[in-house]
DODOFI-368864 format. One record per residue: x, z negated, y of N, C-alpha, C in turn; residue in three letters. Coordinates in steps of 0.001 Angstrom, whole numbers, plus 500000, padded with zeros to 6 digits. Layout:
<nodes>
XZYXZYXZYAla ...
</nodes>
This chain:
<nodes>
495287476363514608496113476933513572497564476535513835Unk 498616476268512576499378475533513155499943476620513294Unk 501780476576513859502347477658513877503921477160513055Unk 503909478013511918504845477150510739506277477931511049Unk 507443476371510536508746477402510764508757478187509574Unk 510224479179510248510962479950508701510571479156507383Unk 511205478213507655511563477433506551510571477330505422Unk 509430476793506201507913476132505463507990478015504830Unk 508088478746505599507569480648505358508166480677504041Unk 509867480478504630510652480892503513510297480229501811Unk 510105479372501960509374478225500565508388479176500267Unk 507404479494501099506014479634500474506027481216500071Unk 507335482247500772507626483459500251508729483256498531Unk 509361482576499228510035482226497110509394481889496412Unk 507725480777496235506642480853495525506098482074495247Unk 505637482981496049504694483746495818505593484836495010Unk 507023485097495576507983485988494491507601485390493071Unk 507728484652492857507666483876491227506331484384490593Unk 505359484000491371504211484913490649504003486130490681Unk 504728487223491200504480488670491497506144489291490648Unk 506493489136489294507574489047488428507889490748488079Unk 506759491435487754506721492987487367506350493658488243Unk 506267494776487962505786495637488870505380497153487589Unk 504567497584488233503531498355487322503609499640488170Unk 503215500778487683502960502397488544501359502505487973Unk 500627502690488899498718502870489168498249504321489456Unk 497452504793488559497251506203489101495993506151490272Unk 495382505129490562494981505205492047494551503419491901Unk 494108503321493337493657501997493522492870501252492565Unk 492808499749492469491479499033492331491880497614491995Unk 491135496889492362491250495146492687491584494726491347Unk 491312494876490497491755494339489392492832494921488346Unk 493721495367489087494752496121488401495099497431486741Unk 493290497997487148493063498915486618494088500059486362Unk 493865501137486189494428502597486272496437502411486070Unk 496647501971485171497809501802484949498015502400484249Unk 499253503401484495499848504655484180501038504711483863Unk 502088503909484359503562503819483971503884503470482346Unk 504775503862481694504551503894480474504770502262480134Unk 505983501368480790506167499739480688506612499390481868Unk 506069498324482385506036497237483590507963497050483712Unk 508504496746484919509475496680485006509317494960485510Unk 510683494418485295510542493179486075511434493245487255Unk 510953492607488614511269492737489498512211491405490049Unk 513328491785490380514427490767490949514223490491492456Unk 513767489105493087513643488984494287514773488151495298Unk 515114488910496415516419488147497184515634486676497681Unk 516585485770497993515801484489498709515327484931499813Unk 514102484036499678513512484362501570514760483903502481Unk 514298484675503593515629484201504940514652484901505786Unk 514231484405507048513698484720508667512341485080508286Unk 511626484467507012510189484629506504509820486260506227Unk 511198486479505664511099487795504795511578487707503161Unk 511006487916502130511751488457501060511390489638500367Unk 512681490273499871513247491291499619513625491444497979Unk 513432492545497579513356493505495719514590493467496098Unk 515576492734495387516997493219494805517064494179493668Unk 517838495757494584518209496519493758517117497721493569Unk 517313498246492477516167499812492319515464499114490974Unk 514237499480491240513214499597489467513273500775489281Unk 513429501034488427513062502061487519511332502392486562Unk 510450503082486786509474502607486070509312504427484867Unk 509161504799484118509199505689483161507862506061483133Unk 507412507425483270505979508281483438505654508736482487Unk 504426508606481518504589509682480257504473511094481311Unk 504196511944480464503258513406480445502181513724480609Unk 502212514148482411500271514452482057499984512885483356Unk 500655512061483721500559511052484377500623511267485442Unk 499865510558486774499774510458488154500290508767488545Unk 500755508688489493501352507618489967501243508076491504Unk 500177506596492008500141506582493583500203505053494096Unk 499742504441493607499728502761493614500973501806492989Unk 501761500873493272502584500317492830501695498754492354Unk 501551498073491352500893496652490802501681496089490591Unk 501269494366491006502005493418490701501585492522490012Unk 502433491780488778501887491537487707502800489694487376Unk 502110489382486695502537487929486535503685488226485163Unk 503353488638483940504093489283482528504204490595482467Unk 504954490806481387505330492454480998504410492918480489Unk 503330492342479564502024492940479183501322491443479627Unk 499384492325479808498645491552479703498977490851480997Unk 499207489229481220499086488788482505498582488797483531Unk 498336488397484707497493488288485824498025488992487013Unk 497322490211487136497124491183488346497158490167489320Unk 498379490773490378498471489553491798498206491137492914Unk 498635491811492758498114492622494149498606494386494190Unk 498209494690494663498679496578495033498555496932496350Unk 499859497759496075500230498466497808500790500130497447Unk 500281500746498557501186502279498353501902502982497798Unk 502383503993497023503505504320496988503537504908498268Unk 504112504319499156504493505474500043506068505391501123Unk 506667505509499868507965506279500285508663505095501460Unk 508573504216501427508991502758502387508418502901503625Unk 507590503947504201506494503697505387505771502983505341Unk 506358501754506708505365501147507172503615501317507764Unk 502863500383507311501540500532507696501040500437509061Unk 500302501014509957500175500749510800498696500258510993Unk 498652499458512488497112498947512446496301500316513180Unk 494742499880512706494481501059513637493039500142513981Unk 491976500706514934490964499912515016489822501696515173Unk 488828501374515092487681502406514726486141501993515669Unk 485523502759516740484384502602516997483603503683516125Unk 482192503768516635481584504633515561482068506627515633Unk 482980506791516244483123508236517107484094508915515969Unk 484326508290514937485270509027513930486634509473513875Unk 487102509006515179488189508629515086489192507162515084Unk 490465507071514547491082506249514593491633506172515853Unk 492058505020516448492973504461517658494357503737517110Unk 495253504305516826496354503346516518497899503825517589Unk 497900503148518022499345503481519266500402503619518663Unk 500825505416519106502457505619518738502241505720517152Unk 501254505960516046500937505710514890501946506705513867Unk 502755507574515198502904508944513643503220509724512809Unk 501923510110512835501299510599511562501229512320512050Unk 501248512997511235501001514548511910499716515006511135Unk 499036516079511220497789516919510509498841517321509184Unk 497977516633508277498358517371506706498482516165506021Unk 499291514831506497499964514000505703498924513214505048Unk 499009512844504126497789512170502964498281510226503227Unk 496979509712503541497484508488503774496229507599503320Unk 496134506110502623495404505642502513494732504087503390Unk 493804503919503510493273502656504054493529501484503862Unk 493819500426503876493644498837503657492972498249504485Unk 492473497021504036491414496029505394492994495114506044Unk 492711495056507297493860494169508132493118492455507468Unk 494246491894507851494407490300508076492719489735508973Unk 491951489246507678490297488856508332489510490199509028Unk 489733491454508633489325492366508959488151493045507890Unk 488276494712508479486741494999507323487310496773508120Unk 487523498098506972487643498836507161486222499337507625Unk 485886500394508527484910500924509191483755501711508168Unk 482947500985508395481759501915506852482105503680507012Unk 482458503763505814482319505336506051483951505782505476Unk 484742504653505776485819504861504668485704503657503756Unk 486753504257502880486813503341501361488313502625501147Unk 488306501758500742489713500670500511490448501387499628Unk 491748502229499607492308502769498605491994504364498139Unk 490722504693499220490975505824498616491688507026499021Unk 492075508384499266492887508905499569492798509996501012Unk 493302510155502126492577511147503409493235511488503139Unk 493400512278504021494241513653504997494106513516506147Unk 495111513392507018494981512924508524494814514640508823Unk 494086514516509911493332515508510998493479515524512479Unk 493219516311513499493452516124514913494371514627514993Unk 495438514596515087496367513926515381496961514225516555Unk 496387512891517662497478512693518544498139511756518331Unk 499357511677520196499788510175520300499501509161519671Unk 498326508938520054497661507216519656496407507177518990Unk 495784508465518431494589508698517379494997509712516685Unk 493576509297515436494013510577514662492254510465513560Unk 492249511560513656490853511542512313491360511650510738Unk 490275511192509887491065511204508385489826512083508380Unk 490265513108507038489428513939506226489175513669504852Unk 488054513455503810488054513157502475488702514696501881Unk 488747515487502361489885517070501747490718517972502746Unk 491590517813502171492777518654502926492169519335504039Unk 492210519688504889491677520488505838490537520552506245Unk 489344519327505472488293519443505910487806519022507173Unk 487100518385507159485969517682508695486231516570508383Unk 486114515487509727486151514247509897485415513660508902Unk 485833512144508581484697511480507815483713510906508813Unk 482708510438508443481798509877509111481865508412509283Unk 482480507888510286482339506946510612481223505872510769Unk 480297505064510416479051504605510636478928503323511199Unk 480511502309511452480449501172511873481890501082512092Unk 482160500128513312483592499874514036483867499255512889Unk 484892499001512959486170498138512064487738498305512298Unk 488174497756511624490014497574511717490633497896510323Unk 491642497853510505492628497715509467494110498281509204Unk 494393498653508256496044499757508085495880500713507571Unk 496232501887508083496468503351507476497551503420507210Unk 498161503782505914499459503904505560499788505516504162Unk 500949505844504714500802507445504215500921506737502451Unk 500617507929501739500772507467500340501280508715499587Unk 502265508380498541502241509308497819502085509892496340Unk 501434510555496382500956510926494750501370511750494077Unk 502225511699492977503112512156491912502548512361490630Unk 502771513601490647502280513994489053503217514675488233Unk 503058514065486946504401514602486018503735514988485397Unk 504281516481485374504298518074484231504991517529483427Unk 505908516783483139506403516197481861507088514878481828Unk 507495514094481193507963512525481201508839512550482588Unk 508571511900483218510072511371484011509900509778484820Unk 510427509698485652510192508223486376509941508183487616Unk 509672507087488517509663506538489350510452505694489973Unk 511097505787490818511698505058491434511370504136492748Unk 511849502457492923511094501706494089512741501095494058Unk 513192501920495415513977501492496146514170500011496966Unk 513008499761497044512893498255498628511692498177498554Unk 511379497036498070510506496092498438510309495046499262Unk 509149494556500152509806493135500597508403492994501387Unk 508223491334501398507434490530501501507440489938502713Unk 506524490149504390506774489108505580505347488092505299Unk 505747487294505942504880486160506349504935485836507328Unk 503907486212508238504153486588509684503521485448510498Unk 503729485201511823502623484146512471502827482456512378Unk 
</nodes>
């Protein structure tokens, strides 16, 4: 595998800005940029890559009807219609952390935290595979939280999930917003590494 500079990074992060133009509010996960809830797509201004990072110039604004949930942020090629490029968290600019899973139902992630209560969702890591027994996107409740583990619950306060097979990936907190009546969303910072 080779090992590429900034430079080659920085190019191939100002491409991928170009195709990821809007940005959308999702009332929960799904691969094909389903559950879209924000009332219109905002377009998103991207800084140049520099040190194989780029960065959302500025605040979006995205507008909620009434009655709407917003937990997922989508990225979109046009303002309508166009080609779904990807979804990540709302969660409040917390970083994801890795965690890895044998069959014992708990997570292992070092220094991860997280406290009992906070609602956080799954992703598969880089060539990875979340642990059977959780789901890509859908929503826990972290549980017995230490240091460097922690269990997820499918309800607030419930029991561990059942773990049924090791795996890896990112737990990252999320947050879910519901409007009693119109208002917005706000996405402070965005930004894109290309790591390795």
């Amino acid at each position: 595998m080779p090992i590429l500079t900034d430079a080659v990074k920085n190019a191939a992060l100002d491409q991928a800005a170009t195709l990821m133009g809007y940005l959308a509010v999702h009332s929960a996960y799904s691969a094909s940029g389903a559950n879209e809830s924000s009332t219109a797509r905002q377009a998103i201004a991207w800084d140049a890559a520099s040190g194989a990072v780029v960065a959302m110039t500025g605040t979006e604004s995205l507008a909620m009807p009434d009655g709407s949930t917003g937990a997922w942020l989508g990225l979109w090629t046009a303002v309508t219609g166009g080609v779904f490029r990807g979804m990540l968290p709302n969660s409040g600019g917390e970083a994801p952390r890795q965690f890895a899973a044998a069959t014992t139902d708990t997570l292992t992630s070092p220094g991860h935290g997280y406290s009992n209560g906070q609602r956080v969702t799954v992703l598969p890591g880089v060539g990875g595979a979340v642990p059977a027994g959780l789901t890509v996107g859908a929503h826990y409740w972290v549980i017995n939280a230490a240091t460097d583990t922690l269990q997820l619950s499918a309800t607030q306060g419930g029991s561990a999930v059942d773990i049924t097979a090791a795996g890896s990936g990112l737990v990252q907190r999320i947050r879910v917003e519901t409007f009693d009546a119109a208002g917005t969303i706000n996405v402070n910072a965005m930004t894109l590494t290309l790591a390795g």
